[in-house]
Residue frames relative to the residue before (quaternion, step in Angstrom):
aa qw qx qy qz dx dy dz
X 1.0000 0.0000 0.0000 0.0000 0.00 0.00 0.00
X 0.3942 -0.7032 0.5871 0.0738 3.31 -0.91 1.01
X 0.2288 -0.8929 0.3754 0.0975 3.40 -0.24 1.67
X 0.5330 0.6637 -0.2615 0.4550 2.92 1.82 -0.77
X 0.7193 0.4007 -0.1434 0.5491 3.54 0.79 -1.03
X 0.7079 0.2621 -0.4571 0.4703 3.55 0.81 0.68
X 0.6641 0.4441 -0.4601 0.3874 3.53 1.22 0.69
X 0.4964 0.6386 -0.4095 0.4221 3.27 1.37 0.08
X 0.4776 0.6323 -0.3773 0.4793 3.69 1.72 -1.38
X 0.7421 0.5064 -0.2765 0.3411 3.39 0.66 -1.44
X 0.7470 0.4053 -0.2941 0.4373 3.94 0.52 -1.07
X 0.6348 0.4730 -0.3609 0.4930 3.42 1.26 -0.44
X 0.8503 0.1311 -0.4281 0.2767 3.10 0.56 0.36
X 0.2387 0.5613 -0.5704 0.5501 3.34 1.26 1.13
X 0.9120 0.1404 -0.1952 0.3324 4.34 -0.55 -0.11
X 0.6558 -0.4671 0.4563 0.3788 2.92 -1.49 0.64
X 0.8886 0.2065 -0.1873 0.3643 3.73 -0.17 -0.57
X 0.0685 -0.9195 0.3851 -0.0385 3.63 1.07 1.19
X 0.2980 0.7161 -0.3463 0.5277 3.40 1.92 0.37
X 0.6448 0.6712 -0.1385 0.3386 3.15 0.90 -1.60
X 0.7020 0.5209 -0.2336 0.4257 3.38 0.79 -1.89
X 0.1225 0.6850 -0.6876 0.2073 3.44 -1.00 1.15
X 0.2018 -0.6687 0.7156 -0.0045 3.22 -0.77 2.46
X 0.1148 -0.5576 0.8037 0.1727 3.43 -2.03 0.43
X 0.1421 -0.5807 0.7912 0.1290 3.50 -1.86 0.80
X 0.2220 -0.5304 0.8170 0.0433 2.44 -2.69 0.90
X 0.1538 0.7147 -0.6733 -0.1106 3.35 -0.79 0.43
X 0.0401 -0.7245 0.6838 -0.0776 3.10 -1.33 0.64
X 0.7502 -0.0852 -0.0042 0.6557 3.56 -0.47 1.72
X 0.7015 -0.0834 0.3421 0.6196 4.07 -1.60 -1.61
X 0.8505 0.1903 -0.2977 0.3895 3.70 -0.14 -0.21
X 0.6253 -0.5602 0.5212 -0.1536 2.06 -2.32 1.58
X 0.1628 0.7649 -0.6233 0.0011 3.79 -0.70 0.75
X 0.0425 -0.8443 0.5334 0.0300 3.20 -0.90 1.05
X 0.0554 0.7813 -0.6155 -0.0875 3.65 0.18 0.54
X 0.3941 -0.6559 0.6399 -0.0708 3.36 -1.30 1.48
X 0.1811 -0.7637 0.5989 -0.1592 3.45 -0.37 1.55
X 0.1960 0.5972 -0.7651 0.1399 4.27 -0.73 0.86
X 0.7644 -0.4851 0.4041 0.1309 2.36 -2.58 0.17
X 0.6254 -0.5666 0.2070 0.4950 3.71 -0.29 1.57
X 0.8042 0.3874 -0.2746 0.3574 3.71 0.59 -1.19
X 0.5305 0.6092 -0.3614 0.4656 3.85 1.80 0.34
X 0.6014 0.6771 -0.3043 0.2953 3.34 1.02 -0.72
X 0.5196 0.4228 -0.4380 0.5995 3.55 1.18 -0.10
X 0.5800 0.4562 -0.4888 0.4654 4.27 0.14 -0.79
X 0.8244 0.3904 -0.2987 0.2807 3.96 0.43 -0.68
X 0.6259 0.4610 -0.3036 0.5510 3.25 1.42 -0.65
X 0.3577 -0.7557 0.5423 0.0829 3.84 1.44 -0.11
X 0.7607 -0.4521 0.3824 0.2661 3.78 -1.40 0.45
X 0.7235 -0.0426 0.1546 0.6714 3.43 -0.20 1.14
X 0.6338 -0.5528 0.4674 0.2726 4.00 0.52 0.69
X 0.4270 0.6875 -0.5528 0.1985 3.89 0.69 -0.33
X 0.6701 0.6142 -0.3406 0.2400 3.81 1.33 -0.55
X 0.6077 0.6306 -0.1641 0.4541 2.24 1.93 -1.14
X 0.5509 0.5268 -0.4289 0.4848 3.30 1.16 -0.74
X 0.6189 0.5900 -0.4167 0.3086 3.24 0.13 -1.53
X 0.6759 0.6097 -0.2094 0.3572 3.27 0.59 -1.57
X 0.6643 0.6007 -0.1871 0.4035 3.45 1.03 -0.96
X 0.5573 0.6870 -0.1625 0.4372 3.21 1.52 -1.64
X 0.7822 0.4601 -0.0866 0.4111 3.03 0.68 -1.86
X 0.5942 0.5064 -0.3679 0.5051 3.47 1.60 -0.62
X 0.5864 0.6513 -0.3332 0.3477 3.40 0.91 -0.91
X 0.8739 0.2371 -0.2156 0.3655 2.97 0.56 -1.12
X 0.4117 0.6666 -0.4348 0.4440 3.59 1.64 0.76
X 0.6227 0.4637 -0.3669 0.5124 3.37 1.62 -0.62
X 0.6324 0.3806 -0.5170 0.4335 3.65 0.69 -0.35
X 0.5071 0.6359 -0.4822 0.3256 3.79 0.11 -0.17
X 0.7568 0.3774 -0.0502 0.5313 3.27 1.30 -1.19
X 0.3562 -0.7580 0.4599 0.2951 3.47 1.86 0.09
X 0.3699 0.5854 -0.4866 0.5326 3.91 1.19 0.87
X 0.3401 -0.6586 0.6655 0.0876 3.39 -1.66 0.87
X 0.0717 -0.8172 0.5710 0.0317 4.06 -0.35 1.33
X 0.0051 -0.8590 0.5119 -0.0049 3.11 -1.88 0.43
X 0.1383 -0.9063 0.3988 -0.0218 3.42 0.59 1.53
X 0.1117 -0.5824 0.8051 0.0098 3.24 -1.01 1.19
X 0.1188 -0.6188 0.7695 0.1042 3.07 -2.20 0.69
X 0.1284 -0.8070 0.5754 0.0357 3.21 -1.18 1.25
């Protein structure tokens, strides 16, 4: 499973400008660093109320990395 390409699926479809969304990986060994990059006026739709999107978002990576038996970690910038 391609982690990158199931957080990008994700931010594009959470914003308005899905052009925008630009994921970088790090891998290093089982772990995973994805920092997720959108467009200045999207960044509230991803981090969501009190962050809950952002959590969410995390969750859902997490538990794609256990599928793949990979440790993840999402920063939004």
């Amino acid at each position: 499973m391609e982690l990158k390409q199931v957080l990008t699926d994700i931010a594009r479809a959470i914003v308005d400008n899905p052009d925008a969304v630009n994921v970088i990986e790090t891998v290093d060994g089982d772990d995973v660093t994805l920092v997720l990059t959108v467009a200045e006026g999207d960044t509230g739709m991803v981090i969501g109320r009190h962050g809950r999107i952002a959590k969410a978002i995390r969750q859902v990576m997490k538990a794609a990395a256990n599928t793949c038996g990979k440790h993840v970690t999402v920063e939004i910038k």
